[in-house]
KOLPA-929782 format. One record per residue: x, y, z of N, C-alpha, C, O in turn. Coordinates in steps of 0.05 Angstrom, whole numbers, padded with zeros to 5 digits. Layout:
KOLPA-929782
X	Y	Z	X	Y	Z	X	Y	Z	X	Y	Z
...
end
This chain:
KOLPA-929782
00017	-00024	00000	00000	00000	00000	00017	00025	00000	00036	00029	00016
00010	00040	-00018	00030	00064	-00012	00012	00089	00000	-00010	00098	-00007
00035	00098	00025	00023	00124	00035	00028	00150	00028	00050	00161	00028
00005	00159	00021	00008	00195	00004	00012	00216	00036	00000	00220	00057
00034	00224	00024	00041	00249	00053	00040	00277	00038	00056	00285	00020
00022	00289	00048	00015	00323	00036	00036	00337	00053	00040	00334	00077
00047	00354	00036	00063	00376	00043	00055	00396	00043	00047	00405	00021
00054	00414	00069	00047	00436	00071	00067	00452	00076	00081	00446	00095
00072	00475	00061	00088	00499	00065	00080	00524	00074	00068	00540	00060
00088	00527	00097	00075	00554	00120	00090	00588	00109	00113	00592	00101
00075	00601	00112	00097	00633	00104	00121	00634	00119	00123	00620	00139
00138	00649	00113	00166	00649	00120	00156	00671	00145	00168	00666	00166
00136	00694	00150	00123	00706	00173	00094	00695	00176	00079	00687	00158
00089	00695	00204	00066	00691	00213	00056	00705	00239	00065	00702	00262
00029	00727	00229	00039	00743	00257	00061	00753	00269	00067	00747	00292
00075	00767	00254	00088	00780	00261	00123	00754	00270	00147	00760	00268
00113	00730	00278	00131	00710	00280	00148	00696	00268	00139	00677	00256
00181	00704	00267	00199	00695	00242	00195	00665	00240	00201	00652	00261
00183	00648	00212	00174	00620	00216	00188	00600	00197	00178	00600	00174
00208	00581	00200	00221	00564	00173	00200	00550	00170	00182	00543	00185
00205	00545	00144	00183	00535	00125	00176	00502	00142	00193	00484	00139
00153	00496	00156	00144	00465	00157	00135	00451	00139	00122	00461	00120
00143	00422	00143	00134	00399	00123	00122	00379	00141	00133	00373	00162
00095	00368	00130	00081	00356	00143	00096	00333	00151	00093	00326	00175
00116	00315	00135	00133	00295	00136	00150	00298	00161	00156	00282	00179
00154	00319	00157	00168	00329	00186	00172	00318	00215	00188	00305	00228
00140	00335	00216	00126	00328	00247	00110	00298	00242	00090	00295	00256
00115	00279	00225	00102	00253	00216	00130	00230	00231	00128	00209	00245
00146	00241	00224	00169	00226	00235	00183	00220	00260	00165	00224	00277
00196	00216	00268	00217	00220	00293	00226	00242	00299	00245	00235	00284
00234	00265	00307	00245	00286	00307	00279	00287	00313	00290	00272	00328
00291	00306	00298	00320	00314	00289	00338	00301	00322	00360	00290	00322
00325	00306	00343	00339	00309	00366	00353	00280	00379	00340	00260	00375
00372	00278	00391	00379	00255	00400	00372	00256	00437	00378	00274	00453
00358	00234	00443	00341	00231	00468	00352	00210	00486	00359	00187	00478
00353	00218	00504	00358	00194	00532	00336	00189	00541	00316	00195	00528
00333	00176	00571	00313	00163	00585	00329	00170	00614	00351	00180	00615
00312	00162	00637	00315	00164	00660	00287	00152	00678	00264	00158	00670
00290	00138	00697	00271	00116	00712	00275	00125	00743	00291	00141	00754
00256	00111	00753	00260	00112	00778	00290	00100	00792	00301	00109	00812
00299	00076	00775	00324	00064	00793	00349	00089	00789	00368	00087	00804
00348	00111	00771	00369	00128	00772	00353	00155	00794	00361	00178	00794
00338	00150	00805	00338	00175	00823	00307	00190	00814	00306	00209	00830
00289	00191	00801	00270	00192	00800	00253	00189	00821	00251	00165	00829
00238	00209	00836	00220	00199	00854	00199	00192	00847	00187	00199	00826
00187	00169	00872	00166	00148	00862	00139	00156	00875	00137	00161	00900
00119	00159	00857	00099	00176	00873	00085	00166	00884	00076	00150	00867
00070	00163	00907	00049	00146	00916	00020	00148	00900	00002	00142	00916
00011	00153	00877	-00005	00163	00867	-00006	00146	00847	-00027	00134	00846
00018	00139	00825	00013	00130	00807	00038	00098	00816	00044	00090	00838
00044	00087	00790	00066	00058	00798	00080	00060	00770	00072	00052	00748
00105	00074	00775	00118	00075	00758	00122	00090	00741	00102	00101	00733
00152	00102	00727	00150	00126	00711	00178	00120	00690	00196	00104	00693
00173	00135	00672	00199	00137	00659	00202	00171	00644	00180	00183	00639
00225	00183	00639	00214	00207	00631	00240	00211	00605	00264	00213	00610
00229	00213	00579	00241	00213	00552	00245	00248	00552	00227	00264	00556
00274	00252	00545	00283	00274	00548	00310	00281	00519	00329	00267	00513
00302	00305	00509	00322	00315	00485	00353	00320	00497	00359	00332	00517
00372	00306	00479	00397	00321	00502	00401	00344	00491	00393	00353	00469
00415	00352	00507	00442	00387	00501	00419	00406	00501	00419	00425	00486
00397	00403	00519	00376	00416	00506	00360	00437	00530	00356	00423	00549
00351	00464	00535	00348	00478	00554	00328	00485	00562	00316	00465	00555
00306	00502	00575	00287	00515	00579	00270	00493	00563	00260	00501	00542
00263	00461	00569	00241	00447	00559	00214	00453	00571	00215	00462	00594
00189	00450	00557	00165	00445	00561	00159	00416	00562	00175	00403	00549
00143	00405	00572	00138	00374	00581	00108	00381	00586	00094	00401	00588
00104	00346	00588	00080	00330	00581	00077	00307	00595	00094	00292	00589
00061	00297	00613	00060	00270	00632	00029	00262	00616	00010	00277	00610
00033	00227	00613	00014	00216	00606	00014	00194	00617	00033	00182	00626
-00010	00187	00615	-00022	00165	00625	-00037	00149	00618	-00052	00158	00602
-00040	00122	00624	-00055	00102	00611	-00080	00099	00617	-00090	00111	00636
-00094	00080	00600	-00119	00069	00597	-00127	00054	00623	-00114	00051	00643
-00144	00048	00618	-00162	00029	00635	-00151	-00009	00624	-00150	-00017	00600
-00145	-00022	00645	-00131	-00043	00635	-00105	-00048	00625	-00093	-00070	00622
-00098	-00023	00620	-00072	-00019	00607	-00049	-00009	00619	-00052	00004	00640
-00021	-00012	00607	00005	-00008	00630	00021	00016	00618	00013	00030	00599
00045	00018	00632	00055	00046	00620	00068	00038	00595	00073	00055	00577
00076	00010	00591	00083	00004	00561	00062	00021	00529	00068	00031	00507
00038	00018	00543	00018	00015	00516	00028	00056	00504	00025	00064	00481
00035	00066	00520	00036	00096	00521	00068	00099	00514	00069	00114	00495
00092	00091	00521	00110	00098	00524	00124	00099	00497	00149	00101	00495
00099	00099	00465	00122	00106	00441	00113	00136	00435	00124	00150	00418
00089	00145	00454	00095	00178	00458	00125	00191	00457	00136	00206	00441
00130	00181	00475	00154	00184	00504	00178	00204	00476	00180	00227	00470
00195	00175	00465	00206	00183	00447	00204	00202	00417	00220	00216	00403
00183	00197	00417	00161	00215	00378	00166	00249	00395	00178	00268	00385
00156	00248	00416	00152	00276	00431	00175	00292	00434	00177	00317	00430
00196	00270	00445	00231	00282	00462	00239	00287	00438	00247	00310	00438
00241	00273	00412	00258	00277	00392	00252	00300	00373	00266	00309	00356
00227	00309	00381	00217	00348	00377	00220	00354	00397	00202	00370	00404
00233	00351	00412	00248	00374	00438	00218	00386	00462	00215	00409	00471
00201	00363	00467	00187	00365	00488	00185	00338	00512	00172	00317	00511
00200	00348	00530	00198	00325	00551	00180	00309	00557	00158	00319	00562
00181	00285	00558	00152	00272	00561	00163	00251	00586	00183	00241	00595
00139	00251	00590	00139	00228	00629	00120	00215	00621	00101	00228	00615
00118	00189	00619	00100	00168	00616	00099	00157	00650	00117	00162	00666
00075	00142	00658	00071	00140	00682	00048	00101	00680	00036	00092	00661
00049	00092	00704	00041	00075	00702	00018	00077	00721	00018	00100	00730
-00004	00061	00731	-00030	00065	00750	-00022	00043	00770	-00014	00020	00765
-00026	00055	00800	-00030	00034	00820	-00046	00007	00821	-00043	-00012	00836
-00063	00011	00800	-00086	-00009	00796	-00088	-00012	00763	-00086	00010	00751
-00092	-00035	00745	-00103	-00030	00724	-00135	-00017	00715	-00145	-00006	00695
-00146	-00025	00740	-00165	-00013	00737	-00180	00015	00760	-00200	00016	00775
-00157	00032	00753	-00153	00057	00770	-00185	00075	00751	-00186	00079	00726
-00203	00082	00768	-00217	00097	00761	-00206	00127	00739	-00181	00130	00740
-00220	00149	00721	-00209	00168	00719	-00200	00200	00733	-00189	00221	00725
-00210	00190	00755	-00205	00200	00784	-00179	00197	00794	-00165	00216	00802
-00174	00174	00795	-00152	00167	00808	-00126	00168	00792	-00104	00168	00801
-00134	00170	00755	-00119	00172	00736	-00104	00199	00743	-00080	00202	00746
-00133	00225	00745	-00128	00254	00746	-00111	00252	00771	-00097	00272	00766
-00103	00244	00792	-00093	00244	00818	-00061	00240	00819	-00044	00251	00834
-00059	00213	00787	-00037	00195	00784	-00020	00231	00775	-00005	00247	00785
-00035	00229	00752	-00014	00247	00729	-00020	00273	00754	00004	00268	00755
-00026	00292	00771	-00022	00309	00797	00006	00305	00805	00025	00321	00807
00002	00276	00810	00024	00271	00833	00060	00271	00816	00081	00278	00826
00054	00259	00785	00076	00248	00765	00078	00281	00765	00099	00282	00779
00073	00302	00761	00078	00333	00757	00101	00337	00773	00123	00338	00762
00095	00342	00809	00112	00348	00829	00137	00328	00826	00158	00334	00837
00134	00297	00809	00150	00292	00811	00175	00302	00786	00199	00306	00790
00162	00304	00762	00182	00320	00747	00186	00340	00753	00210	00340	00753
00180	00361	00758	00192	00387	00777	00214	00385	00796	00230	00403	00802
00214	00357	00807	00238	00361	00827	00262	00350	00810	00285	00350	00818
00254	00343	00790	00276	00332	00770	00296	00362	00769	00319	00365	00778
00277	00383	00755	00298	00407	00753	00311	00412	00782	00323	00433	00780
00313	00406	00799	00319	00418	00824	00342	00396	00835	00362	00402	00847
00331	00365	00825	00357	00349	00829	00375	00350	00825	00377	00352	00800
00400	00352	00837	00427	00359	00826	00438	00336	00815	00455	00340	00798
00432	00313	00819	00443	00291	00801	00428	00284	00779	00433	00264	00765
00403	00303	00774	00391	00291	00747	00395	00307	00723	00392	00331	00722
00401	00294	00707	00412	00303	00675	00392	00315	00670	00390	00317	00645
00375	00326	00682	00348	00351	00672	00342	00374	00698	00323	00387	00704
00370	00370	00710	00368	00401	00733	00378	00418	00713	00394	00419	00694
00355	00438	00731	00355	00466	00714	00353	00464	00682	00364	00483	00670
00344	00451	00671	00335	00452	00647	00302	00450	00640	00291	00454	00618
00290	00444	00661	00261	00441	00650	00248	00478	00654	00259	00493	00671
00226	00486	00637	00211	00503	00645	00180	00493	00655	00159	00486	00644
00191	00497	00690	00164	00491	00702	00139	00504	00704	00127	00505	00725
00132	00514	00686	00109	00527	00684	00105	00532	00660	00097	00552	00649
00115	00505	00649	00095	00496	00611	00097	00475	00619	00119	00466	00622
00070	00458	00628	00070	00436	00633	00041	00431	00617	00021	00444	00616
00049	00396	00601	00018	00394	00587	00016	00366	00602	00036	00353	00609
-00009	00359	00607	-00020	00325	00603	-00035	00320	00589	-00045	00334	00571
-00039	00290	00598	-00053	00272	00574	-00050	00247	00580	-00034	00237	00596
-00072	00233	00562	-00082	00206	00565	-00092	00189	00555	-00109	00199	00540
-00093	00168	00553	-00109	00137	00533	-00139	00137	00551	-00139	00140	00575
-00162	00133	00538	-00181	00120	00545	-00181	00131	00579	-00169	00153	00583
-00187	00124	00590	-00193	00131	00620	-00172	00155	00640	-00177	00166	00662
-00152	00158	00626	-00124	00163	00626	-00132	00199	00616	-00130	00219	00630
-00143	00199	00583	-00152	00225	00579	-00172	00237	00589	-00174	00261	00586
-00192	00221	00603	-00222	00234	00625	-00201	00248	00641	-00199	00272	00641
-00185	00229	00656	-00169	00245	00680	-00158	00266	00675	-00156	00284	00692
-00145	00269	00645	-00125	00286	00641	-00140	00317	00640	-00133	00340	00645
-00167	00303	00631	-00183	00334	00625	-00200	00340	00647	-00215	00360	00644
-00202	00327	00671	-00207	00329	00698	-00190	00347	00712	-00202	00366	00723
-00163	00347	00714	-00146	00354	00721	-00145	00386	00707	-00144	00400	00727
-00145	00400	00687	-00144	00423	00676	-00170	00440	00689	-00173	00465	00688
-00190	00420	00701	-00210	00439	00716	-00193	00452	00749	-00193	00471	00766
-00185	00438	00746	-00168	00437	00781	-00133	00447	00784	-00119	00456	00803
-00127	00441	00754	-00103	00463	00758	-00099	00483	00733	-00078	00480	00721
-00112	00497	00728	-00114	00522	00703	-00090	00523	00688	-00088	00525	00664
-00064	00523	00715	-00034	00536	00699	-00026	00510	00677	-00006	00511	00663
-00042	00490	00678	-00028	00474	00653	-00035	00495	00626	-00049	00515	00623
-00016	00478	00607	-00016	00498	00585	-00029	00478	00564	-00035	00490	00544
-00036	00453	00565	-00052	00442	00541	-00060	00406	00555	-00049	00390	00570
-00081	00407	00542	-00085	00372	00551	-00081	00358	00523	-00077	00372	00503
-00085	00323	00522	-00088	00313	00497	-00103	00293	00508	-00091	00281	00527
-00131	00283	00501	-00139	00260	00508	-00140	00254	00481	-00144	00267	00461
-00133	00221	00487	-00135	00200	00464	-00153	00180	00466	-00149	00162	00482
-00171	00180	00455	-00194	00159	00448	-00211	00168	00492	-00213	00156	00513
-00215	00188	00484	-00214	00190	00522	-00242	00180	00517	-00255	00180	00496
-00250	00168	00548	-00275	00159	00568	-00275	00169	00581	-00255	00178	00592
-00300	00173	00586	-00314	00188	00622	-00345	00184	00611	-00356	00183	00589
-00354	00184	00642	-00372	00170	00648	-00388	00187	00662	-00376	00198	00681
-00415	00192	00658	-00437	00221	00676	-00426	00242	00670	-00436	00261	00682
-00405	00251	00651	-00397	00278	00645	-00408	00298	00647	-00424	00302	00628
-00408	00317	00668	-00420	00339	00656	-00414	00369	00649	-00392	00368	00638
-00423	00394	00650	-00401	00418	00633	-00387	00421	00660	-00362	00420	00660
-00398	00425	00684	-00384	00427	00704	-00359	00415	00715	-00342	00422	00731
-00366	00391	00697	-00333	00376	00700	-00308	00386	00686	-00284	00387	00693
-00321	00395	00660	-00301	00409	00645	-00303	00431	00633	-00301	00434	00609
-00306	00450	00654	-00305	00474	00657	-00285	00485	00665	-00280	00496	00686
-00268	00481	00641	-00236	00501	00642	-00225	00507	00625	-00233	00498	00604
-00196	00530	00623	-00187	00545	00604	-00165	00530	00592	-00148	00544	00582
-00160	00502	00590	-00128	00496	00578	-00145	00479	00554	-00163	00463	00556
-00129	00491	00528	-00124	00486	00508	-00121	00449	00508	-00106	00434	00520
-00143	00445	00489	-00156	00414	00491	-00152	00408	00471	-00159	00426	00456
-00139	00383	00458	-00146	00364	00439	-00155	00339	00436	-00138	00321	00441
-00181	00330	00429	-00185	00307	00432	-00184	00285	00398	-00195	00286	00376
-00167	00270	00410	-00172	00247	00385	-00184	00219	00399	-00182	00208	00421
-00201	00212	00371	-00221	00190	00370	-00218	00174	00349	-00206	00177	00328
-00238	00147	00361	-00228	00136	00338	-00251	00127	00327	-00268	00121	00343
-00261	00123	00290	-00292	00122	00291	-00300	00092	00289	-00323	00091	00282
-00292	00075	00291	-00302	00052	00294	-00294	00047	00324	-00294	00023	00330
-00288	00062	00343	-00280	00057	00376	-00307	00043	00389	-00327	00057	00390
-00307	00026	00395	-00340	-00003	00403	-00330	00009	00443	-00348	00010	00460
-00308	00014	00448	-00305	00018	00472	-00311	00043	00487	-00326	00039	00507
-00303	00069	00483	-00314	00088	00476	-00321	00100	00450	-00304	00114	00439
-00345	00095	00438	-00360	00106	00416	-00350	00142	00418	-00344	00151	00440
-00349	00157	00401	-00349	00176	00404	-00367	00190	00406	-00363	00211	00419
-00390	00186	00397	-00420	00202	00404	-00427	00190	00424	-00451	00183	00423
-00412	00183	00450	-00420	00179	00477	-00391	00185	00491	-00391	00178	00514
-00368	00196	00482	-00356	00209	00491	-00337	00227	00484	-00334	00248	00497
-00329	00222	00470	-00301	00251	00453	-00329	00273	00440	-00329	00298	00444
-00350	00260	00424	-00359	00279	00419	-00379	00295	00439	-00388	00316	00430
-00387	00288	00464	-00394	00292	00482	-00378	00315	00500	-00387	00334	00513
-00352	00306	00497	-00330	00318	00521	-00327	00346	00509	-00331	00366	00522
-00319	00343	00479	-00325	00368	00461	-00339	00384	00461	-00331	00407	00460
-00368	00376	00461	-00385	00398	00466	-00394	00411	00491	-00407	00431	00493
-00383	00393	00512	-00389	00407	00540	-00362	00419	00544	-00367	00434	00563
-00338	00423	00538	-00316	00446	00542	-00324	00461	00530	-00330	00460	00506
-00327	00488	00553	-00332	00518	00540	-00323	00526	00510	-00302	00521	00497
-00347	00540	00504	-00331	00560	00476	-00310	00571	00472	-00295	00570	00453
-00309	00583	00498	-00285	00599	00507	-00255	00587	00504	-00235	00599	00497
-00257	00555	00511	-00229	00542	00511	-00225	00534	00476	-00239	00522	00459
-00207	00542	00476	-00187	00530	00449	-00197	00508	00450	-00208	00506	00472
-00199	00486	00433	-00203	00458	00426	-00202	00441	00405	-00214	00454	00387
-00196	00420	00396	-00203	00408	00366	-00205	00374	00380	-00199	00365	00402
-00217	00362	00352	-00226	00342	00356	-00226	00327	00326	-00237	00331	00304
-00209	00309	00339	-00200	00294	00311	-00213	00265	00308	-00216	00252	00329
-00220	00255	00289	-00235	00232	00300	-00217	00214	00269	-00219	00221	00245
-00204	00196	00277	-00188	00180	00264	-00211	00164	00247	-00225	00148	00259
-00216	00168	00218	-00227	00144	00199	-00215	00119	00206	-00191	00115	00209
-00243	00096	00208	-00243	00069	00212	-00222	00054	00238	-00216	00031	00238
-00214	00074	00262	-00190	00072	00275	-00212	00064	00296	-00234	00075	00300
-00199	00037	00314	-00215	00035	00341	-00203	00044	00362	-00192	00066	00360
-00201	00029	00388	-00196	00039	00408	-00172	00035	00413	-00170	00019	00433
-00147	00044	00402	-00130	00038	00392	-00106	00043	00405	-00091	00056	00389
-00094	00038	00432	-00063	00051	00448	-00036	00047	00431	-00016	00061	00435
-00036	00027	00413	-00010	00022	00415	00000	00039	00387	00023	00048	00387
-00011	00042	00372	-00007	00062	00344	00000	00086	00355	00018	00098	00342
-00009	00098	00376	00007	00122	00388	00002	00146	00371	-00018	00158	00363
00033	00150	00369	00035	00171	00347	00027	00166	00306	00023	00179	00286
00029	00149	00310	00027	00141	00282	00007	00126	00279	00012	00104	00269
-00017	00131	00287	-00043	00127	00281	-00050	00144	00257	-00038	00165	00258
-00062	00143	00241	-00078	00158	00220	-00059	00162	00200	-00054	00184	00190
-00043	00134	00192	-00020	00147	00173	00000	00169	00183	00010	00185	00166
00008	00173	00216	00029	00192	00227	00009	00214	00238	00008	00223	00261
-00006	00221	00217	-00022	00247	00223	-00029	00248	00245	-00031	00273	00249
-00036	00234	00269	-00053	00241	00283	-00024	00250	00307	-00030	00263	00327
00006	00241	00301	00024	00244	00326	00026	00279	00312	00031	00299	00326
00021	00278	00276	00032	00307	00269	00022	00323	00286	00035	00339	00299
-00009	00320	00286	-00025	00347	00300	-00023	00348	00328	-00021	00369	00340
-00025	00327	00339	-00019	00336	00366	00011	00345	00375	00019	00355	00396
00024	00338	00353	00054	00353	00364	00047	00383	00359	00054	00400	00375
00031	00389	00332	00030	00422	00338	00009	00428	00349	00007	00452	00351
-00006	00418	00355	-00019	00421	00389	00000	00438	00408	00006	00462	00410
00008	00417	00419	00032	00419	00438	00056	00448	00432	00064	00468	00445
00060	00439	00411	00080	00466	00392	00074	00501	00392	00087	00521	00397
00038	00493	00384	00025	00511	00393	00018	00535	00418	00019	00560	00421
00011	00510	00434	-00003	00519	00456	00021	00521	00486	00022	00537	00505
00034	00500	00479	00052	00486	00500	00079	00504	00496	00086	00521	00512
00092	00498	00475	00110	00508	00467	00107	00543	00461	00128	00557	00458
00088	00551	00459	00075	00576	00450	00087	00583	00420	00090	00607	00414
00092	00565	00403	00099	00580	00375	00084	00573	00351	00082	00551	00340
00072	00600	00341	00047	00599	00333	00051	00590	00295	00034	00589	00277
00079	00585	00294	00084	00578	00263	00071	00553	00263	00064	00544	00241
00068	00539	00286	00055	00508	00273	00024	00503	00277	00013	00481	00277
00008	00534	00280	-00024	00539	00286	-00035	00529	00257	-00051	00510	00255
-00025	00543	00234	-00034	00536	00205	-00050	00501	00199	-00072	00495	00191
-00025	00483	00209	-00033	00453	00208	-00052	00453	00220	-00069	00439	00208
-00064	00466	00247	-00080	00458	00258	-00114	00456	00246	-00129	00438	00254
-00121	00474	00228	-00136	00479	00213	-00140	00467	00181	-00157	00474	00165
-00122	00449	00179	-00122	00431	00151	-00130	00404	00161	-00118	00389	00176
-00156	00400	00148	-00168	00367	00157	-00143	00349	00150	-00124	00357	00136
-00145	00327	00161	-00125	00312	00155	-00140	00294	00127	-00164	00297	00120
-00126	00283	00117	-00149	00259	00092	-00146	00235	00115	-00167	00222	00112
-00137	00228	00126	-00152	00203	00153	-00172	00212	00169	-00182	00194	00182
-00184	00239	00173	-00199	00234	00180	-00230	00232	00177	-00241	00241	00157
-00245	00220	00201	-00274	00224	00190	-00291	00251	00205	-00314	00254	00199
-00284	00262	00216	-00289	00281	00228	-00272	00295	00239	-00255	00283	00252
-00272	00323	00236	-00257	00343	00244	-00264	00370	00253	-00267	00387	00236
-00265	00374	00275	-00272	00409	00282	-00250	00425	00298	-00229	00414	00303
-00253	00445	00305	-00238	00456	00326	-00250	00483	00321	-00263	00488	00300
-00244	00507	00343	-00255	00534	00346	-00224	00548	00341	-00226	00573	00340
-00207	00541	00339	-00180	00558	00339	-00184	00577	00318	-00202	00574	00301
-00164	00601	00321	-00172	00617	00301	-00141	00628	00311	-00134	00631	00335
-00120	00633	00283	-00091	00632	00287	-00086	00665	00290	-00063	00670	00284
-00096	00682	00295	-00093	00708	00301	-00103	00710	00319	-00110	00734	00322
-00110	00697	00337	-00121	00694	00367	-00114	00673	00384	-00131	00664	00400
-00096	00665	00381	-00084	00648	00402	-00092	00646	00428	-00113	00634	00435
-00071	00661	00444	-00075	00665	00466	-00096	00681	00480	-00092	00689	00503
-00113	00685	00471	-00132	00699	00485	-00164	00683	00488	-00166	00665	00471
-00182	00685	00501	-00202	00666	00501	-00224	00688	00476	-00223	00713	00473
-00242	00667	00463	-00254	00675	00445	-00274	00707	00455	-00282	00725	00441
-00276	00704	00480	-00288	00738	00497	-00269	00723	00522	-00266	00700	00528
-00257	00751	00532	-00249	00747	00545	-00262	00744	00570	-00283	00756	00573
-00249	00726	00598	-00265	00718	00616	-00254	00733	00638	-00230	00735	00644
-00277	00745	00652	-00260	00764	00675	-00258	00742	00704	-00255	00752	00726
-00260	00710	00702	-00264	00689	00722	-00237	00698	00733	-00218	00705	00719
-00238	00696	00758	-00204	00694	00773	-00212	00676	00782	-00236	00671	00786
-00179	00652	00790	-00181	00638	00804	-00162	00647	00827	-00141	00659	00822
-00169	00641	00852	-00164	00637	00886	-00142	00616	00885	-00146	00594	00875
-00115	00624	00898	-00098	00607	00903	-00108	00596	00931	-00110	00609	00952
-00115	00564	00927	-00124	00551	00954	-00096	00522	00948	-00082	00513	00930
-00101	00518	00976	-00086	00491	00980	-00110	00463	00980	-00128	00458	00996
-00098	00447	00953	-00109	00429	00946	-00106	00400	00965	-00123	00384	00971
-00085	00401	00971	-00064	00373	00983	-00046	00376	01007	-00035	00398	01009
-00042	00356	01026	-00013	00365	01035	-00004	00348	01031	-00023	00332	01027
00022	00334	01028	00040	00319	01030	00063	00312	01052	00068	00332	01066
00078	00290	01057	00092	00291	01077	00127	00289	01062	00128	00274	01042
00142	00296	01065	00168	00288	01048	00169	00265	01037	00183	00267	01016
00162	00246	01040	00158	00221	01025	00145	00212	00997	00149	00194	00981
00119	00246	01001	00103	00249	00980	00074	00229	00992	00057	00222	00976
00074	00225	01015	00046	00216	01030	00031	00240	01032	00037	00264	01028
00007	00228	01038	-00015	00246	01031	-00018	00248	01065	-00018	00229	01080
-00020	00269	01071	-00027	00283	01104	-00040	00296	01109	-00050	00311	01093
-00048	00297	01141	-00067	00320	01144	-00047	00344	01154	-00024	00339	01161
-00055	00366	01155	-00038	00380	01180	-00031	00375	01200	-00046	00362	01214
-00007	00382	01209	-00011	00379	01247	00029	00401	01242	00043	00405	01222
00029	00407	01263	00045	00428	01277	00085	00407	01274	00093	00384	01273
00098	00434	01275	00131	00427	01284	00141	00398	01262	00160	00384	01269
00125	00393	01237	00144	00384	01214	00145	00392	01189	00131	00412	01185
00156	00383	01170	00157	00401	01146	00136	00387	01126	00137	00363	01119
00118	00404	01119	00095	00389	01094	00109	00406	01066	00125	00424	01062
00091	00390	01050	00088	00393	01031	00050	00410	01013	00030	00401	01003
00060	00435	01018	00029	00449	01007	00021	00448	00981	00032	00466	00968
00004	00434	00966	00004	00436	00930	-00024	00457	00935	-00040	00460	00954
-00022	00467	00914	-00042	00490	00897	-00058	00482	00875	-00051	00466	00858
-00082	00496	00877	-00096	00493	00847	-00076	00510	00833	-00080	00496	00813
-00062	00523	00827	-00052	00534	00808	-00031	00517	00795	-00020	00522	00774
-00026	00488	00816	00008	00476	00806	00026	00479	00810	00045	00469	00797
00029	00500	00839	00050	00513	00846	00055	00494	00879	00033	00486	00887
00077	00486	00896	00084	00477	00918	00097	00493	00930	00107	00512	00917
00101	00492	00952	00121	00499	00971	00125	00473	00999	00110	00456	01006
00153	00480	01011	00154	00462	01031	00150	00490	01054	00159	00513	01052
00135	00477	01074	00140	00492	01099	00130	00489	01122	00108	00478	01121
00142	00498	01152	00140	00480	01175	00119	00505	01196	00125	00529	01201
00094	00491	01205	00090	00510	01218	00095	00506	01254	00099	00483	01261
00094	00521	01269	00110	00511	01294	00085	00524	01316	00088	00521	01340
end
C-alpha cells in the first residue's frame, strides 16, 4: 500500500513571528533530536499516586516544556511509552507514568498524572539529574489513553496553569459541563469505529461540554478503534503530526505550527476545532473568572498524603500547580 504524505508549506512570517518553512513529513516522523531516558532506579522519585515512571528527554537541550501521560483502563505504561520518544525527539519532555491499579478509576488517573507533575519538577531541582535546571516549570501539558484522557481533562479543571491537555480515544462517564469547565487548550482524538468508547458517547460529548471559550479540536481517526499502541502514528502519522502542533502551539507557544492545525487531515472522519490563528492566546471573549490560590493537598516528604498537624515540614500543593515546603510551629 502506498502512503500519500501532503506537504504543507507555512509563510516564511506569521503574525508578526519569524517562521522556517514546515513539512508535514516532518512532524510525521521522529524528530532531528537525539534523546535519553531516565527511571525511577536512577533517582527519579516514586509517587504514591501513580506505579511507575519513565521520563524521555532531548539532550544538550534547555528551557524544555513537558508533558506527563497516562494510561488506559486495563492498560500499562508500556501501551503509552512510544509517545515518550516521537515527543523528546521534537524537543518536548515527556513522562510516561504507570496506574496503581489497572483498573484505576479516571479519578484516580487525574490524581496519578497530579502527583507524576511534582514529581518531574523536582527533576529540575535534582542535582544529580541530567534535567536540573533545564526544565521550564510552568509549561507543563497532560494527557491520556481512554480513562487516562477523562483524567487528564479532569485535572485542567483543578489546575488552570497547565498549558494544554491531549486526550486519546478518552472515556468518562456522567460527564458533565461542570466537569469540564476550564481554560487549557484541549485536543481530543477518536477513533470512529472505537465499540469501547463510541465517540458520540464520549469525545464527541467531552467536546461539546468544554466551553466556547477554551481552544479545542477534535480529531476523529477514519475506521480507527480503540487503539493505544499506534500512538503517534495512528492515521498514517497524522494524528502524532497534530498533536505535536498542538503541543508546539499551545505548550511550546509557537504559533508557526497553528496553520496545520486547521487543515483536515485525509484520515480523517471528522474534524472540528474553534482555533482561530490570530487569536491564540486569548479566550474567544475574554473571561473576567479569577481563580483563588487555595491549598489542594498536603503531603509529607515522602510524597504521602497528610493531614496538618504542627513542628514538621509538609508539603502544600495548589490549584494553580504551584508547591512549597514549609514548617509551621
Amino acid at each position: 500500500m502506498r502512503i500519500l504524505y501532503t506537504f504543507l508549506f507555512f509563510p516564511i512570517l506569521f503574525f508578526g513571528q519569524v517562521c522556517d518553512s514546515l513539512q508535514m513529513q516532518s512532524l510525521i516522523n521522529i524528530g532531528p533530536l537525539q534523546i535519553s531516558e531516565i527511571n525511577e532506579s536512577m533517582g527519579l522519585r516514586n509517587g504514591t499516586d501513580y506505579n511507575g515512571a519513565t521520563i524521555y528527554y532531548p539532550i544538550n537541550q534547555n528551557n524544555l516544556s513537558s508533558i506527563v501521560l497516562v494510561p488506559g483502563f486495563m492498560n500499562t505504561e508500556l501501551t503509552i511509552q512510544n509517545w515518550g520518544p516521537f515527543f523528546a525527539s521534537h524537543g518536548i519532555i515527556t513522562m510516561t507514568i504507570g496506574t496503581n491499579s489497572l483498573t484505576d478509576t479516571h479519578v484516580q488517573r487525574r490524581d496519578a498524572l497530579f502527583d507524576a507533575i511534582i514529581s518531574l519538577k523536582q527533576e529540575n531541582q535534582r542535582i544529580a539529574s541530567p534535567l536540573f535546571g533545564k526544565l521550564d516549570t510552568s509549561s507543563i501539558a497532560v494527557g491520556g489513553f481512554s480513562k487516562g484522557g477523562g483524567g487528564a481533562q479532569l485535572l485542567a479543571k483543578f489546575n488552570p496553569s497547565l498549558k494544554a491537555v491531549v486526550a486519546l480515544y478518552p472515556w468518562l462517564e456522567n460527564v458533565t459541563a461542570s466537569d469540564l469547565e476550564h481554560t487549557v487548550p484541549l485536543i481530543i482524538i477518536s477513533g470512529q469505529l472505537d465499540a469501547i468508547a463510541p465517540p458520540f458517547l464520549h469525545a464527541d460529548i467531552q467536546y461539546n461540554l468544554t466551553p466556547m471559550t477554551t481552544k479545542k479540536l477534535k480529531y476523529e481517526v477514519a475506521f480507527a478503534s480503540h487503539d493505544a499502541i499506534s500512538g503517534p502514528y495512528a492515521g498514517n502519522g497524522e494524528v502524532g503530526a497534530r498533536v505535536l502542533s498542538w503541543l508546539n502551539t499551545f505548550l511550546v507557544t509557537d504559533s508557526c505550527y497553528c496553520p496545520l492545525l486547521l487543515e483536515q487531515p485525509i484520515t480523517s472522519s471528522s474534524y472540528t476545532t474553534n482555533v482561530v490563528c490570530s487569536n491564540l492566546f486569548t479566550n474567544i471573549y475574554e473571561s473576567n473568572k479569577s481563580y483563588s490560590k487555595e491549598i489542594i493537598e498536603i503531603r509529607d516528604l515522602y510524597g504521602r498524603k497528610v493531614k496538618f498537624s504542627n513542628s514538621r515540614i509538609l508539603i502544600y500543593i495548589y490549584n494553580d500547580g504551584s508547591y512549597e515546603k514549609k514548617i509551621t510551629l
